[in-house]
PDB file of N, CA, C and O in Angstrom:
ATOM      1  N   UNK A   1     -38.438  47.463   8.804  1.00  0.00           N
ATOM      2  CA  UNK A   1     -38.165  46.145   9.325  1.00  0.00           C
ATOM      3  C   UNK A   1     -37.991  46.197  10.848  1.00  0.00           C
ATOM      4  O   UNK A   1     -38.690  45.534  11.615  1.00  0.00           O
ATOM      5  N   UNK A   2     -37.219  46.851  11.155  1.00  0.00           N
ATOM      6  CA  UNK A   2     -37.351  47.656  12.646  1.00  0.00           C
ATOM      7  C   UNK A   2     -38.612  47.438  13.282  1.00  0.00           C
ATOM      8  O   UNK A   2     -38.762  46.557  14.129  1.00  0.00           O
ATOM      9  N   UNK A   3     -39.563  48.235  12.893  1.00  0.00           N
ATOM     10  CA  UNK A   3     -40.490  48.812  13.621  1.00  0.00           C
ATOM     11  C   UNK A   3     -41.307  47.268  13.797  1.00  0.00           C
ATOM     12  O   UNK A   3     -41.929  46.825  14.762  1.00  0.00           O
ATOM     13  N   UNK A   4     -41.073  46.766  12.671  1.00  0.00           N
ATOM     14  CA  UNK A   4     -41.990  45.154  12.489  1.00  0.00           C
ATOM     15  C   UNK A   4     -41.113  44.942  13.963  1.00  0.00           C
ATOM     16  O   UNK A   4     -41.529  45.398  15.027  1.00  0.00           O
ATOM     17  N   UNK A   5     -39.888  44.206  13.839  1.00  0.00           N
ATOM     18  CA  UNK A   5     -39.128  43.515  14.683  1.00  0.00           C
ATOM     19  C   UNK A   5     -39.794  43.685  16.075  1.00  0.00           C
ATOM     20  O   UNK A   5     -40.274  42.805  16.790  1.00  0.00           O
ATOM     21  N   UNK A   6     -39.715  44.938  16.278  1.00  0.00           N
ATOM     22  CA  UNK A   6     -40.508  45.374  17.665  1.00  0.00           C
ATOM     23  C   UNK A   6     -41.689  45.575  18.167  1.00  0.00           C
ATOM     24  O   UNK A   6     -42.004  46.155  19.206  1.00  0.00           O
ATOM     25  N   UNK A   7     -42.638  44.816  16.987  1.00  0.00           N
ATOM     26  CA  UNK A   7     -44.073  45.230  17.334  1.00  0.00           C
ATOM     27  C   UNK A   7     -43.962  43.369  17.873  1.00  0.00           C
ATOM     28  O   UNK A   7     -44.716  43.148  18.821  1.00  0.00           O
ATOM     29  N   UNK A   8     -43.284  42.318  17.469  1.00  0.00           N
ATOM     30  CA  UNK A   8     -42.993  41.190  17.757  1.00  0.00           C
ATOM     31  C   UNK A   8     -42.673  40.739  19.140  1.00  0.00           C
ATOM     32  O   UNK A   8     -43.348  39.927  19.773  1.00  0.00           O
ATOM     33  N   UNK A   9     -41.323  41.473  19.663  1.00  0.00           N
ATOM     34  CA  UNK A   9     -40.729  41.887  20.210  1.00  0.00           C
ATOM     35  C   UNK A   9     -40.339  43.325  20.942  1.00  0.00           C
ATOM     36  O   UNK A   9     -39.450  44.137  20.688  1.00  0.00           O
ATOM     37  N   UNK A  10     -41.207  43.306  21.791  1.00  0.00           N
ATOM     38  CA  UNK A  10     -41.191  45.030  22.168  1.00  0.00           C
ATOM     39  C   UNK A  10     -39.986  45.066  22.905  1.00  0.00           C
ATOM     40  O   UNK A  10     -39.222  45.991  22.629  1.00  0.00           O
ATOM     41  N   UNK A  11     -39.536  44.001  24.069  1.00  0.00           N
ATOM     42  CA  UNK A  11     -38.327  44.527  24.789  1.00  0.00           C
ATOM     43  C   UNK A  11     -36.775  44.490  23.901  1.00  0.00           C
ATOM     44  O   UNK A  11     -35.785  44.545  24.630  1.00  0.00           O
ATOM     45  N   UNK A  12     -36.498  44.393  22.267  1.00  0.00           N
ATOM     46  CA  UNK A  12     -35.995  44.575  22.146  1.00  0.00           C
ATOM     47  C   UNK A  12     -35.845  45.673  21.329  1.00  0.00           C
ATOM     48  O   UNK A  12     -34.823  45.872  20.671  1.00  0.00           O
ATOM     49  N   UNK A  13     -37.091  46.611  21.337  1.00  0.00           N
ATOM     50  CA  UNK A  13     -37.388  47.146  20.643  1.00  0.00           C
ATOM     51  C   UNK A  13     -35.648  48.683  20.508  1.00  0.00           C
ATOM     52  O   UNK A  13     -35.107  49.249  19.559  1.00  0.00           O
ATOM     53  N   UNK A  14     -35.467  48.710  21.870  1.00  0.00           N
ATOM     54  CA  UNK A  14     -33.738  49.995  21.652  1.00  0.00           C
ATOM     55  C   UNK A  14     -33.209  49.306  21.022  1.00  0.00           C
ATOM     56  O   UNK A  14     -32.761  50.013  20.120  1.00  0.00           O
ATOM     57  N   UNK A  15     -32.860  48.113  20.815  1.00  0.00           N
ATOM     58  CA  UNK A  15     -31.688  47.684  19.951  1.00  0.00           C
ATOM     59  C   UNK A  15     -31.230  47.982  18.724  1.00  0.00           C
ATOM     60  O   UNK A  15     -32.184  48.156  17.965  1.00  0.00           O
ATOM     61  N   UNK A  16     -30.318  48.100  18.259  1.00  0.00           N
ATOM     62  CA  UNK A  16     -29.785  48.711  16.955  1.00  0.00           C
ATOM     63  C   UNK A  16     -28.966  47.849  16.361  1.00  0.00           C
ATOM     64  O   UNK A  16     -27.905  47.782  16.983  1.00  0.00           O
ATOM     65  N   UNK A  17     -29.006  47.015  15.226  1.00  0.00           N
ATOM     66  CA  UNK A  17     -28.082  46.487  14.234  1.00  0.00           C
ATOM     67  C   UNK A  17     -26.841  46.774  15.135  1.00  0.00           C
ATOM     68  O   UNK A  17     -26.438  46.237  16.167  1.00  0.00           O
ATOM     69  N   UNK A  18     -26.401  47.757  14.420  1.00  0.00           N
ATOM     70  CA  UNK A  18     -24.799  48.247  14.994  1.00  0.00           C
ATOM     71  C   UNK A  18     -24.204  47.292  16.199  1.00  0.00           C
ATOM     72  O   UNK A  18     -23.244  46.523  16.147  1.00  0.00           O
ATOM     73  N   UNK A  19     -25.359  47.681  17.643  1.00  0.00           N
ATOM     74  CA  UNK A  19     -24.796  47.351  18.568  1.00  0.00           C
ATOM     75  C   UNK A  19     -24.699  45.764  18.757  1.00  0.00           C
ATOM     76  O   UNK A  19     -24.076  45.187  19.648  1.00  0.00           O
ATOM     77  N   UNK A  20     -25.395  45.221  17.800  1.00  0.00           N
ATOM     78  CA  UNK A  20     -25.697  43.706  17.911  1.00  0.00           C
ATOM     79  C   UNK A  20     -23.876  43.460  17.138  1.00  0.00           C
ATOM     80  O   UNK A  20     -22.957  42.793  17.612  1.00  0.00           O
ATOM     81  N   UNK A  21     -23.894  44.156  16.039  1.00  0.00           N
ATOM     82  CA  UNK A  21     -22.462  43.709  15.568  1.00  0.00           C
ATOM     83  C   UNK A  21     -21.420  44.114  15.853  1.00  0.00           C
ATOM     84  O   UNK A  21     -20.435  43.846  15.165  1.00  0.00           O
ATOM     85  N   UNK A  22     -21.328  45.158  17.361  1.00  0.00           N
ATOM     86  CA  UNK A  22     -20.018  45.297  18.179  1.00  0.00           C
ATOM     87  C   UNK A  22     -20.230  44.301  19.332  1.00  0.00           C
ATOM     88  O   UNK A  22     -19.281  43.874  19.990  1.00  0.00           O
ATOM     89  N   UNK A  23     -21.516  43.942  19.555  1.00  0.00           N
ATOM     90  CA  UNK A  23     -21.803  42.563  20.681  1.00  0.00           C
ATOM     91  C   UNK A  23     -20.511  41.230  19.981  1.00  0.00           C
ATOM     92  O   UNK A  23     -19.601  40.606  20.528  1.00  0.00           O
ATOM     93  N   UNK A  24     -21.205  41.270  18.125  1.00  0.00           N
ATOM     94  CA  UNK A  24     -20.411  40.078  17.711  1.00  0.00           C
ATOM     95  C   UNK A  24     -18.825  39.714  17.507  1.00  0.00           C
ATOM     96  O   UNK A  24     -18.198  38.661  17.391  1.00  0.00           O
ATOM     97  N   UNK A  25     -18.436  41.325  17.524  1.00  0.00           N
ATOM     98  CA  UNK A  25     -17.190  41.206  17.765  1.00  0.00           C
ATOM     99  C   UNK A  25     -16.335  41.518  18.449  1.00  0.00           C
ATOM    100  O   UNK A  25     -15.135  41.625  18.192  1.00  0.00           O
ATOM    101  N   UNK A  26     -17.312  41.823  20.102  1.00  0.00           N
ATOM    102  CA  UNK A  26     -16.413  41.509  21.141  1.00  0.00           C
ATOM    103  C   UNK A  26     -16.415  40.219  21.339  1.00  0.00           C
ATOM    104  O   UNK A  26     -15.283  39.777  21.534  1.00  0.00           O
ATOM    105  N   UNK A  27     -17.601  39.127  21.373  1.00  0.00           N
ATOM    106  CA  UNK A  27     -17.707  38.090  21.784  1.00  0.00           C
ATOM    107  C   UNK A  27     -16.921  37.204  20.599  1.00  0.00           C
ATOM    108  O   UNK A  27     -16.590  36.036  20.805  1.00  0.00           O
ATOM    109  N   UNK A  28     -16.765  37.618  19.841  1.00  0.00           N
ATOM    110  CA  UNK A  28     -15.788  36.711  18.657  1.00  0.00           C
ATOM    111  C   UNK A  28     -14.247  36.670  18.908  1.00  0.00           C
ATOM    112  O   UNK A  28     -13.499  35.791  18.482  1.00  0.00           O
ATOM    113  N   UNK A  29     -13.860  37.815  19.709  1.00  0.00           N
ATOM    114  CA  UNK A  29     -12.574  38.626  20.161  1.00  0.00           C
ATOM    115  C   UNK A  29     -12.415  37.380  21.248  1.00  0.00           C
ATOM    116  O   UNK A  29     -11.387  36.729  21.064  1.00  0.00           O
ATOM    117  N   UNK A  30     -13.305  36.904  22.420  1.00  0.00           N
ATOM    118  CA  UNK A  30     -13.310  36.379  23.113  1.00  0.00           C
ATOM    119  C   UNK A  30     -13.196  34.680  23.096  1.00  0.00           C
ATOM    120  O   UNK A  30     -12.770  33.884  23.933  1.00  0.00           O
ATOM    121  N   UNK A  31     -13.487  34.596  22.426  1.00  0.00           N
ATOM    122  CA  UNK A  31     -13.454  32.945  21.321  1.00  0.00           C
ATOM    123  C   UNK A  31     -11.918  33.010  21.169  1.00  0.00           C
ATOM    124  O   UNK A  31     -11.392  31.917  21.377  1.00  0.00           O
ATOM    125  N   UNK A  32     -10.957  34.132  20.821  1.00  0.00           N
ATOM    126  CA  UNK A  32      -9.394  33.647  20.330  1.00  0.00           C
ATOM    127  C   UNK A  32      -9.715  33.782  18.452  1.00  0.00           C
ATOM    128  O   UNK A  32      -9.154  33.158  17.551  1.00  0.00           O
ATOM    129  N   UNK A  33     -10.776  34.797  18.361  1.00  0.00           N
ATOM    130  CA  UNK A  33     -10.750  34.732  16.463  1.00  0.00           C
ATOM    131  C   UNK A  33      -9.717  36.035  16.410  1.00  0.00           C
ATOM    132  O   UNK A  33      -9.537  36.935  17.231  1.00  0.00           O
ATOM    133  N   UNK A  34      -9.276  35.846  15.470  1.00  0.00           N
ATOM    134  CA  UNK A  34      -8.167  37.004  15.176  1.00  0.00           C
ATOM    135  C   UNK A  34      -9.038  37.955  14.337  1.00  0.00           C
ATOM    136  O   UNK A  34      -9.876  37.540  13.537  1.00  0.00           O
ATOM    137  N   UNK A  35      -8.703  39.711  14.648  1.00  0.00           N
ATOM    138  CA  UNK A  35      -9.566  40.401  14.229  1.00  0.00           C
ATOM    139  C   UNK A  35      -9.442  40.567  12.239  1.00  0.00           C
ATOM    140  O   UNK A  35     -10.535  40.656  11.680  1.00  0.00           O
ATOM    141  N   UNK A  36      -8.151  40.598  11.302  1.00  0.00           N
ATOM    142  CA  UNK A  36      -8.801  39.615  10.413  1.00  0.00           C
ATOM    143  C   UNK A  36     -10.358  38.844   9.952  1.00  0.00           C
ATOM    144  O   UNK A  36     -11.268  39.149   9.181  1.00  0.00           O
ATOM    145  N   UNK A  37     -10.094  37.749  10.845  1.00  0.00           N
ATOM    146  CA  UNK A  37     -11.546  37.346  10.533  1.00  0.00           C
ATOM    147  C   UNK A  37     -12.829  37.525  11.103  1.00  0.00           C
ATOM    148  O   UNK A  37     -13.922  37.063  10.774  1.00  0.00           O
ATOM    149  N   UNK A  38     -12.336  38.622  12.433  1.00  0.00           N
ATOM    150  CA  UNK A  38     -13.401  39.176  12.921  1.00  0.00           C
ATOM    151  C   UNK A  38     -13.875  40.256  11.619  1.00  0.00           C
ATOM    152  O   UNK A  38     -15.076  40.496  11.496  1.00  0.00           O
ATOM    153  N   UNK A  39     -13.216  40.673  10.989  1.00  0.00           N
ATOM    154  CA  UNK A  39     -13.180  41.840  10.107  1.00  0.00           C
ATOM    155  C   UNK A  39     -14.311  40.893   8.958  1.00  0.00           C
ATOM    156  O   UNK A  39     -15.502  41.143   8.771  1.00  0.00           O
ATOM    157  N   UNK A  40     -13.628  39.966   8.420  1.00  0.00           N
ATOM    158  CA  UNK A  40     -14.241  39.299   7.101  1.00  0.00           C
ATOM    159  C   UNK A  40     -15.987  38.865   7.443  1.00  0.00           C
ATOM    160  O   UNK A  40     -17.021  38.821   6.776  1.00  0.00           O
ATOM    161  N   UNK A  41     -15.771  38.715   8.236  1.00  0.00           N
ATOM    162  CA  UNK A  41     -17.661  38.505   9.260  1.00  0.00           C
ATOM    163  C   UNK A  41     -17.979  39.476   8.979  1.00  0.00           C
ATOM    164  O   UNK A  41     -18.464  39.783   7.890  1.00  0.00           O
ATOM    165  N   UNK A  42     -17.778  40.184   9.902  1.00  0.00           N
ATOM    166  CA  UNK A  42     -18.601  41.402  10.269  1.00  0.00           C
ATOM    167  C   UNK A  42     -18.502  42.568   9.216  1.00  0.00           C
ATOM    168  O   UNK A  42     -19.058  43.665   9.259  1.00  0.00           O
ATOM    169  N   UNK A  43     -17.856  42.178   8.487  1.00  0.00           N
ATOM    170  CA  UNK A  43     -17.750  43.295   7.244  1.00  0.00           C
ATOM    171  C   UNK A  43     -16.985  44.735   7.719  1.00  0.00           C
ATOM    172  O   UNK A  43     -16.923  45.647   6.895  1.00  0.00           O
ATOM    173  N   UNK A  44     -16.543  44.871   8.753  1.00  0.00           N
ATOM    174  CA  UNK A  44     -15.975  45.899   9.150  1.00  0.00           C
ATOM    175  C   UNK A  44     -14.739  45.688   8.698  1.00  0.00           C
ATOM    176  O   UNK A  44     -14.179  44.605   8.526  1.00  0.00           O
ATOM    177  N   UNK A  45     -14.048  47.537   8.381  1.00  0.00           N
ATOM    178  CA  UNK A  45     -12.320  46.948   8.080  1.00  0.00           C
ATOM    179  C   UNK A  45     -11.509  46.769   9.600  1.00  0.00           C
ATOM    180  O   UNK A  45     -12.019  46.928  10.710  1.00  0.00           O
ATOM    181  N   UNK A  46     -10.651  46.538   9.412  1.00  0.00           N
ATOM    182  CA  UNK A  46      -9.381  46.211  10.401  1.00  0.00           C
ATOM    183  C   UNK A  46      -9.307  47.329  11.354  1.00  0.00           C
ATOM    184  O   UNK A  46      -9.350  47.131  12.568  1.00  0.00           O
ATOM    185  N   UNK A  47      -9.178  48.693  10.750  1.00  0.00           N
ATOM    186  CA  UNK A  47      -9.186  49.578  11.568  1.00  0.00           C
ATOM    187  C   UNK A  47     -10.475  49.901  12.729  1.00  0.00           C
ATOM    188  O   UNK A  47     -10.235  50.374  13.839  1.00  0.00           O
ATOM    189  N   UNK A  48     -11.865  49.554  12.249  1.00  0.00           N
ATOM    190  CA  UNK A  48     -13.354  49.608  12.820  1.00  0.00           C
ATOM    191  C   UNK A  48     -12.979  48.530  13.880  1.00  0.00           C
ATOM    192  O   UNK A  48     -12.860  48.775  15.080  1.00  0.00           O
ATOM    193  N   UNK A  49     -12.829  47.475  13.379  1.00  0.00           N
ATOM    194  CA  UNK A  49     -12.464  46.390  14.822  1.00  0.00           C
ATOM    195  C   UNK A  49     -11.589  46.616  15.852  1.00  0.00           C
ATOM    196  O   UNK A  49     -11.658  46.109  16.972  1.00  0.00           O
ATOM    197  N   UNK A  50     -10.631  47.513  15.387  1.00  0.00           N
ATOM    198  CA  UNK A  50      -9.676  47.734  16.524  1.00  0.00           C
ATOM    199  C   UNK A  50     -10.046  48.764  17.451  1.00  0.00           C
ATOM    200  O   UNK A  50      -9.504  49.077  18.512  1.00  0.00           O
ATOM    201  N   UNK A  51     -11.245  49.330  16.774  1.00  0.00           N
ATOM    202  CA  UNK A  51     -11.526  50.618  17.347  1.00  0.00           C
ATOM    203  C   UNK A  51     -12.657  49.903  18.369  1.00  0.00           C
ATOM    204  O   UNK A  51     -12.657  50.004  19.596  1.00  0.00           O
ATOM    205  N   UNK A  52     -13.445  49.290  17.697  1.00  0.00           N
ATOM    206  CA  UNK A  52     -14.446  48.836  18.427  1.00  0.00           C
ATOM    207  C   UNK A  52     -13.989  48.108  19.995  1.00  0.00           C
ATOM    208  O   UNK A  52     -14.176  48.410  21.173  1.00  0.00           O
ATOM    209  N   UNK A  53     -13.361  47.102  19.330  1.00  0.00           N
ATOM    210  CA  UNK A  53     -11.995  46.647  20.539  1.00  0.00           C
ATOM    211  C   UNK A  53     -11.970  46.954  21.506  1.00  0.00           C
ATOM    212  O   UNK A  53     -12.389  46.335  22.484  1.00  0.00           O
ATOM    213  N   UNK A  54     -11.195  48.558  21.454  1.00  0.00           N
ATOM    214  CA  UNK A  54     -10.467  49.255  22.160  1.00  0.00           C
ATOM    215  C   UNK A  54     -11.226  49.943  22.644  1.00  0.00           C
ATOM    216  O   UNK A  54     -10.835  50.823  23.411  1.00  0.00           O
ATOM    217  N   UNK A  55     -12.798  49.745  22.311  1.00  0.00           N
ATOM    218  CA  UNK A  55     -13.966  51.058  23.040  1.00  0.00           C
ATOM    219  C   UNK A  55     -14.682  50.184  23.902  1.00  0.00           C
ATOM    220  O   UNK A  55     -15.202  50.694  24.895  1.00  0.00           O
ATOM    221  N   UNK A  56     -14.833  48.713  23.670  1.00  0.00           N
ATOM    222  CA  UNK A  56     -16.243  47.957  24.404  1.00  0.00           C
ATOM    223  C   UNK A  56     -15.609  47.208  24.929  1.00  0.00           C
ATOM    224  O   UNK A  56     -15.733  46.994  26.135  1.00  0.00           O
ATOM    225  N   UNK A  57     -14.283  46.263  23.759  1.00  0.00           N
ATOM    226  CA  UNK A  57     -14.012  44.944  25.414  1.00  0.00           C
ATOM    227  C   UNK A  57     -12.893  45.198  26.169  1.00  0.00           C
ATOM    228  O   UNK A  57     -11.953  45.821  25.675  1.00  0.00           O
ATOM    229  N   UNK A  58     -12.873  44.863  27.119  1.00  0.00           N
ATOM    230  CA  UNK A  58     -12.343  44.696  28.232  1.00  0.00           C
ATOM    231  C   UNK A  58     -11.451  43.421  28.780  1.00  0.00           C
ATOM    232  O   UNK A  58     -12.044  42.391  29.103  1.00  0.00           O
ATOM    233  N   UNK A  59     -10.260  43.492  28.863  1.00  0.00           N
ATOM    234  CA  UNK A  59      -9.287  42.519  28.741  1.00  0.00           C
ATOM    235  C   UNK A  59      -9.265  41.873  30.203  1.00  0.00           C
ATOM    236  O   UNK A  59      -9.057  42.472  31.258  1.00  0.00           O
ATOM    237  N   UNK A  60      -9.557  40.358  30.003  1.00  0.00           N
ATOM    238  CA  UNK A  60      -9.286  39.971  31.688  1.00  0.00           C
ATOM    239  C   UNK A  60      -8.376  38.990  31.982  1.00  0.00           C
ATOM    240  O   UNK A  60      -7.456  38.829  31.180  1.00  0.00           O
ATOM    241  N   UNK A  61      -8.437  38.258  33.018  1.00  0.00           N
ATOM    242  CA  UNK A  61      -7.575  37.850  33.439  1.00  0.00           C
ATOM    243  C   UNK A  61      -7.292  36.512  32.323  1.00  0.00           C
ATOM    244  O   UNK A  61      -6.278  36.349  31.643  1.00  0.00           O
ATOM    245  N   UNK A  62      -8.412  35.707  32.368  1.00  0.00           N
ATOM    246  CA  UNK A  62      -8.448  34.698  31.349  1.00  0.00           C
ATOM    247  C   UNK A  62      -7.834  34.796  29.808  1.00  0.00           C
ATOM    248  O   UNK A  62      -7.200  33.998  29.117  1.00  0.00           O
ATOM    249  N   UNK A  63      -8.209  35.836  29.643  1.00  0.00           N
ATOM    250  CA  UNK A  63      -7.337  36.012  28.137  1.00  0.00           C
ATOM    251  C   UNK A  63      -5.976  36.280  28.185  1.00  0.00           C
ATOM    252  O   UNK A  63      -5.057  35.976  27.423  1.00  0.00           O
ATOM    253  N   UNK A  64      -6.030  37.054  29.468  1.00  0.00           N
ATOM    254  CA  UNK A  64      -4.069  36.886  29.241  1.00  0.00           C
ATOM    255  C   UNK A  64      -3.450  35.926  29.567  1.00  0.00           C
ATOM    256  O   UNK A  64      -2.220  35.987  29.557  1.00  0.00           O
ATOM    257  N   UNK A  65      -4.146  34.697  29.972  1.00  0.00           N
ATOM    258  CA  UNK A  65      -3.348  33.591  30.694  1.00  0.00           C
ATOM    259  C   UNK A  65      -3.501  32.706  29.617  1.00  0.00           C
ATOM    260  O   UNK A  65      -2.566  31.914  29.499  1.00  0.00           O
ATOM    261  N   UNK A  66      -4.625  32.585  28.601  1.00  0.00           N
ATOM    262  CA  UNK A  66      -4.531  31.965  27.224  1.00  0.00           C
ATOM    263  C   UNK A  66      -3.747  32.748  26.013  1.00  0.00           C
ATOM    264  O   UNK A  66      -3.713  32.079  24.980  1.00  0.00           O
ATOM    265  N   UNK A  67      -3.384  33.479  25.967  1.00  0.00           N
ATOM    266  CA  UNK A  67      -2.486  34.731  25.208  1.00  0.00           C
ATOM    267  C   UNK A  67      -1.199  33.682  25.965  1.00  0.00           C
ATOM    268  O   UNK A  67      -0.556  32.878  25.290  1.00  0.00           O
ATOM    269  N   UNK A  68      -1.003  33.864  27.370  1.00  0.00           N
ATOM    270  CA  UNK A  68       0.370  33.181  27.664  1.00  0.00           C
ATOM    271  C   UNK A  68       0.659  31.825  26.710  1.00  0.00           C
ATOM    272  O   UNK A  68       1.527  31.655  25.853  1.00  0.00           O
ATOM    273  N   UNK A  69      -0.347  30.970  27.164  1.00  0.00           N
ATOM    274  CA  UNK A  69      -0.001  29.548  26.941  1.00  0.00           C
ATOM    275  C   UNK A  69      -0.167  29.633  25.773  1.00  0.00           C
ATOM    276  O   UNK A  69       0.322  28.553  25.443  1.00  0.00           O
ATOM    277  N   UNK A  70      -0.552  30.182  24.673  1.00  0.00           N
ATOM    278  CA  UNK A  70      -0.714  30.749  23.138  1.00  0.00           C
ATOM    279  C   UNK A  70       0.819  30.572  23.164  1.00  0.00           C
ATOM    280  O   UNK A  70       1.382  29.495  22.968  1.00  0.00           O
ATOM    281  N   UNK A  71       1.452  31.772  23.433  1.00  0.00           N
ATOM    282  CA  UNK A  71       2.360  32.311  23.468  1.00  0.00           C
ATOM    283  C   UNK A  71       3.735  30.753  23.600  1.00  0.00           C
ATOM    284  O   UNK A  71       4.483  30.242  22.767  1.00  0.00           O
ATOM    285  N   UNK A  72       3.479  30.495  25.049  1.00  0.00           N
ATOM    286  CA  UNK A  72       4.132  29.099  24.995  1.00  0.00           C
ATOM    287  C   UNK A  72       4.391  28.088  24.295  1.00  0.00           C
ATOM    288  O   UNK A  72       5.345  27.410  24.676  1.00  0.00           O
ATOM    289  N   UNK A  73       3.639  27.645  23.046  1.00  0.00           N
ATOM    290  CA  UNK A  73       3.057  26.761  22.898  1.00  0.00           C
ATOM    291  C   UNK A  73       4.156  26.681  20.966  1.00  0.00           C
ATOM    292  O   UNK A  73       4.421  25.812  20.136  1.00  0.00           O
ATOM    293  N   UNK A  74       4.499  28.630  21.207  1.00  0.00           N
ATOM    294  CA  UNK A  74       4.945  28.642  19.772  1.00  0.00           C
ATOM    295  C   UNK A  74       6.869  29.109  20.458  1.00  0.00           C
ATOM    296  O   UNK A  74       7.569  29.899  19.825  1.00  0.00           O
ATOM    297  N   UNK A  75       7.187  28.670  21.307  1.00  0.00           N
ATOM    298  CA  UNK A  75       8.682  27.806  21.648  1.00  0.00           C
ATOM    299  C   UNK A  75       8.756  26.993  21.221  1.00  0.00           C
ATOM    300  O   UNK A  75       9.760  26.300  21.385  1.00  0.00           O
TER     301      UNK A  75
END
């Protein structure tokens, strides 16, 4: 199925499953989904997401200032 994909599509031809579904759950991470249901998606357990997490995304300024007002919001 691969090899089809890329005779279609040659420039995506490096791509790998895998990396498409640590793409989906950094960018799901980034949305405010709790890894839970990042987990129930992506079929990965709890522990794979945290790992993944903790290997690809990168925490910025924006998320900690919505983490704050998160945070605020449950005073």
């Amino acid at each position: 199925m691969r090899r089809e994909a890329a005779k279609d599509r040659p420039d995506c031809a490096h791509l790998r499953f895998q990396l498409l579904r640590h793409t989906a759950v950094c960018e799901m991470a980034d949305a405010g989904v709790s890894v839970p249901q990042i987990a129930s998606v992506t079929g990965h357990t709890l522990q794979s997401v945290y790992s993944i997490l903790s290997r690809y995304h990168r925490a910025t300024a924006a998320q900690a200032e919505a983490a704050f007002k998160k945070r605020l919001r449950l005073e």
